[in-house]
VOVEXTOR-542356 format. One record per atom (N, C-alpha, C): z, x, y; residue in one letter. Coordinates in steps of 0.02 Angstrom, whole numbers, plus 50000, padded with zeros to 5 digits. Layout:
<sites>
ZXYA/...
</sites>
This chain:
<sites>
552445352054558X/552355356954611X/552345364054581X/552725365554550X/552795372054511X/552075373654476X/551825366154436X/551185368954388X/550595371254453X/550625367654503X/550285369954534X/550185376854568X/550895377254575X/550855385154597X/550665389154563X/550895389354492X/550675392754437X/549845394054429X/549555387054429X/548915387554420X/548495389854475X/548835391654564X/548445393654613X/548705401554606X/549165404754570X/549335409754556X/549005414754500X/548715410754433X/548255412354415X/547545412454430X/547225406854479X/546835407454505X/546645413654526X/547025416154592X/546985421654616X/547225428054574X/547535428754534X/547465435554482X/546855434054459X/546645430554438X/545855429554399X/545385432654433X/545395429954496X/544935431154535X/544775440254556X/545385440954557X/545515448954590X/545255453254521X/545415451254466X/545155453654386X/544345455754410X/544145450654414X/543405449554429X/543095454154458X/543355455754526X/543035462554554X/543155468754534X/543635468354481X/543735478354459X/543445477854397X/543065473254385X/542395474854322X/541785479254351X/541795481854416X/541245485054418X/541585491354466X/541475496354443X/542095504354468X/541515509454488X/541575513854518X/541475520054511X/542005523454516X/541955530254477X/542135535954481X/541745542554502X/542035546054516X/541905552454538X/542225558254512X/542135565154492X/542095570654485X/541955576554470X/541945581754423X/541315587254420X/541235587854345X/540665590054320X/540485591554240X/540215600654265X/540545604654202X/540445611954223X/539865613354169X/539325617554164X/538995620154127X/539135628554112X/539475629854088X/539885636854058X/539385642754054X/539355647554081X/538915651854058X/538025650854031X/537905656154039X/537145652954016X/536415658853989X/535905661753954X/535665665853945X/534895663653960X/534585668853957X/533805668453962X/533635674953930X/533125674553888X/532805680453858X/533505686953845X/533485689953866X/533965695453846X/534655693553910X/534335693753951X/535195691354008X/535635686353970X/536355687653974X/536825682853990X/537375684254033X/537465678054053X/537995677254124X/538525671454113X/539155674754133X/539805672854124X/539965667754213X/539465663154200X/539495659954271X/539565652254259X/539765646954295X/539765641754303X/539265639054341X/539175631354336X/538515628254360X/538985621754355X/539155621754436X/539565615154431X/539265609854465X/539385604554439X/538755596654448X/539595592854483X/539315589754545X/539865583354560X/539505578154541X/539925573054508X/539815568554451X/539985561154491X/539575555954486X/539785549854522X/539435543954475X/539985542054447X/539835536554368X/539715530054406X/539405524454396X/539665516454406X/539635514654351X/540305510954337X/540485506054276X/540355497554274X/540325495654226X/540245489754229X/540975487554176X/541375484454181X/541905485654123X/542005492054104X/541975491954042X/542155499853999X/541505504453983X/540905499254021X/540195502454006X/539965506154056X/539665514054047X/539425517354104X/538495514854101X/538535512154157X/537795508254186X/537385514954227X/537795517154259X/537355524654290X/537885529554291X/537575535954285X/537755543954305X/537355547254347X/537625549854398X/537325555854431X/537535563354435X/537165568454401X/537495575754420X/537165580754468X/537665581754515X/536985584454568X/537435590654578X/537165597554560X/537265602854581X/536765607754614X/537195611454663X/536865616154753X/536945622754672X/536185625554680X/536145632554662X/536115638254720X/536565641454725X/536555646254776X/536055650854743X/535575654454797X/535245659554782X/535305665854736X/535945667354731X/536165674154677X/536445672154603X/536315665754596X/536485660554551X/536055664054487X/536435664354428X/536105669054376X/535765660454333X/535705656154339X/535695648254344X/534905648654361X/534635654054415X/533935651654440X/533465656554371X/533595659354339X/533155661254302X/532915656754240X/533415649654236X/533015644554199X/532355641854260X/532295643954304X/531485641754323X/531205644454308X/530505640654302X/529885646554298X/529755649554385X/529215650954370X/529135655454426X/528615650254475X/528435645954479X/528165640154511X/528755637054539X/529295635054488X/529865630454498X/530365634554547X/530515641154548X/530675646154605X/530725646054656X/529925646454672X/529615643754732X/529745640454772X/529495634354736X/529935626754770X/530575627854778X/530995627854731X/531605628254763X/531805634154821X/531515638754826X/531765644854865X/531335640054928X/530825634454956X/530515632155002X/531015627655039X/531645626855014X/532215621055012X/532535624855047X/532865621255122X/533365621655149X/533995619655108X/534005615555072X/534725611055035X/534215609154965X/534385613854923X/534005609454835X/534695609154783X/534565606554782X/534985602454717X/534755600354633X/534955603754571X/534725601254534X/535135593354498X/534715587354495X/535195581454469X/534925580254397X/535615575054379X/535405573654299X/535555566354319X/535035561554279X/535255557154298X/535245551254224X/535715546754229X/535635543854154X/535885536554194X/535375530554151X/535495522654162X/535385519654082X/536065517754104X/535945512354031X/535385506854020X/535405504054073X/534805499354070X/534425497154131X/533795501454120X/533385500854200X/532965495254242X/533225489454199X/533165484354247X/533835483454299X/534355483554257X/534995482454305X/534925490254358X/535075495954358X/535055500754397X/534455506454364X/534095506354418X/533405510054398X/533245516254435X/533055522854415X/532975530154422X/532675526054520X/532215524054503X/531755522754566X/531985519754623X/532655518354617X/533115515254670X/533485520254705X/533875525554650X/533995532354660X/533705535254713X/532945535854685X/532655541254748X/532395537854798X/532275530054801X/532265528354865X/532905528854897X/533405530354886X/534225530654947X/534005539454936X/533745543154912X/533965549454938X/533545550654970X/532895549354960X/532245549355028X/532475549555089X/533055544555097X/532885542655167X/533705547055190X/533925553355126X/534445557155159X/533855562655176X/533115564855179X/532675567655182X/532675571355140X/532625569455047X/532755572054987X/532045571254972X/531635573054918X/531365572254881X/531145575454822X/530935573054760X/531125575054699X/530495577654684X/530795587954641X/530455589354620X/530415590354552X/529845591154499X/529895592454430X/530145598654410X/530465601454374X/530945608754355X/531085606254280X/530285606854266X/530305605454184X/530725610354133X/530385617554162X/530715622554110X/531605623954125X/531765624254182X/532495622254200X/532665616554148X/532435611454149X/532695604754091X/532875608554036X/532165611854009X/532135612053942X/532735619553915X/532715622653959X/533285628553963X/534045623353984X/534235618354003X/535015614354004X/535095609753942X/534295606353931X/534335604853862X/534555607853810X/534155615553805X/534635616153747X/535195623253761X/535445620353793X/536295625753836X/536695624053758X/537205626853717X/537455625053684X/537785618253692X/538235617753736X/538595611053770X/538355606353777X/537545604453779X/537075598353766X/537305595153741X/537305594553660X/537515590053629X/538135587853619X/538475590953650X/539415587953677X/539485581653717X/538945583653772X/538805578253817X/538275573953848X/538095573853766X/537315570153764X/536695571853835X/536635578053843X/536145580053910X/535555575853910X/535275577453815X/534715573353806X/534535566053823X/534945563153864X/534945558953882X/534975557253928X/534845559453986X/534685561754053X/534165566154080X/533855562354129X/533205562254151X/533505570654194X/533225575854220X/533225582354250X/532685582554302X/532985582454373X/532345583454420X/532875588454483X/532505590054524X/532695595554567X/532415587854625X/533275591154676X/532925585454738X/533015592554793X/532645592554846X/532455595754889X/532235592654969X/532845595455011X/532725595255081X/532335600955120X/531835599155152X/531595603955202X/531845602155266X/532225600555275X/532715601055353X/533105601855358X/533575605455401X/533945607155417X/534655601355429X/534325595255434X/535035586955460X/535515590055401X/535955585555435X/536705584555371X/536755577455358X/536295574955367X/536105567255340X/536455568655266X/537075565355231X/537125562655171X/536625559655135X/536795559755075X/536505556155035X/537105548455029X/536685542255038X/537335535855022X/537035531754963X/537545531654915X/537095528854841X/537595523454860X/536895516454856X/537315510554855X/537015504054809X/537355503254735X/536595498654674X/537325493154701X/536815488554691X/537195481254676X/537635480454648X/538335476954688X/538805473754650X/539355480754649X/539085486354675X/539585492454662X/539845495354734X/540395499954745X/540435501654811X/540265507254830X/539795508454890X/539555512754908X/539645519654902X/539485524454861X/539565531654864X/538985536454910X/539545539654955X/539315544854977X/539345552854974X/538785556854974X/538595560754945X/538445569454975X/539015571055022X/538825574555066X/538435580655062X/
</sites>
């Protein structure tokens, strides 16, 4: 009677093991100051950060930071990329990195933010100005995809990121 208990006791620790192989976390990555041509600015560019793990392996990252208008941050656009964003009720620039895009794929991403009425714009020269921020290579940037997502409405529709096998993050 005992081995049995024992062995319906491990059972169920086993079991419970099982589901905290796949985590998210959440919180912010800062980008410190920043220059363009002769300007520099003693400002922050803060990204809220929402990881899913698989074990000890990060399978996806998301960094999505709100540039406010007086943001010394908007002079990595060009002047096309401006535009667009100044056309945005709610723009956001994200970084986004997958270990392996069969298991969680960029294109899954922007179908859940579509339908928060997001959609993704290119902000090449922005990339290539965070690319090479000194702090890049601290935290491997180069390795993350850079797109600008952009609402033209006014809703407070969230964004809800939800990949397989993980628990739902929402994204207000």
């Amino acid at each position: 009677m005992k081995n049995i208990s024992i062995l319906i006791m491990t059972l169920v620790l086993a079991s419970c093991s099982n589901l905290s192989k796949n985590m998210t976390k959440s919180g912010q990555f800062i980008v410190r100051n920043g220059t363009y041509a002769e300007k520099v600015w003693n400002e922050n560019l803060v990204f809220n950060r929402h990881s899913w793990y698989q074990e000890m392996s990060l399978q996806y990252d998301v960094m999505l930071a709100k540039l406010p208008a007086n943001s010394s941050f908007n002079y990595w656009f060009s002047a096309d990329e401006l535009k667009d964003v100044q056309n945005c009720t709610d723009f956001r620039v994200v970084l986004l990195y997958t270990l392996d895009s069969k298991k969680i794929a960029h294109s899954s991403f922007f179908e859940q933010v579509e339908l928060a009425n997001f959609h993704k714009i290119d902000i090449q020269t922005f990339k290539k100005q965070l690319i090479m921020h000194p702090d890049s290579p601290e935290h491997s940037l180069n390795l993350y995809q850079v797109y600008g997502l952009c609402k033209k409405t006014k809703d407070l529709k969230p964004m809800i990121l939800n990949f397989p096998s993980f628990q739902e993050v929402i994204v207000p």
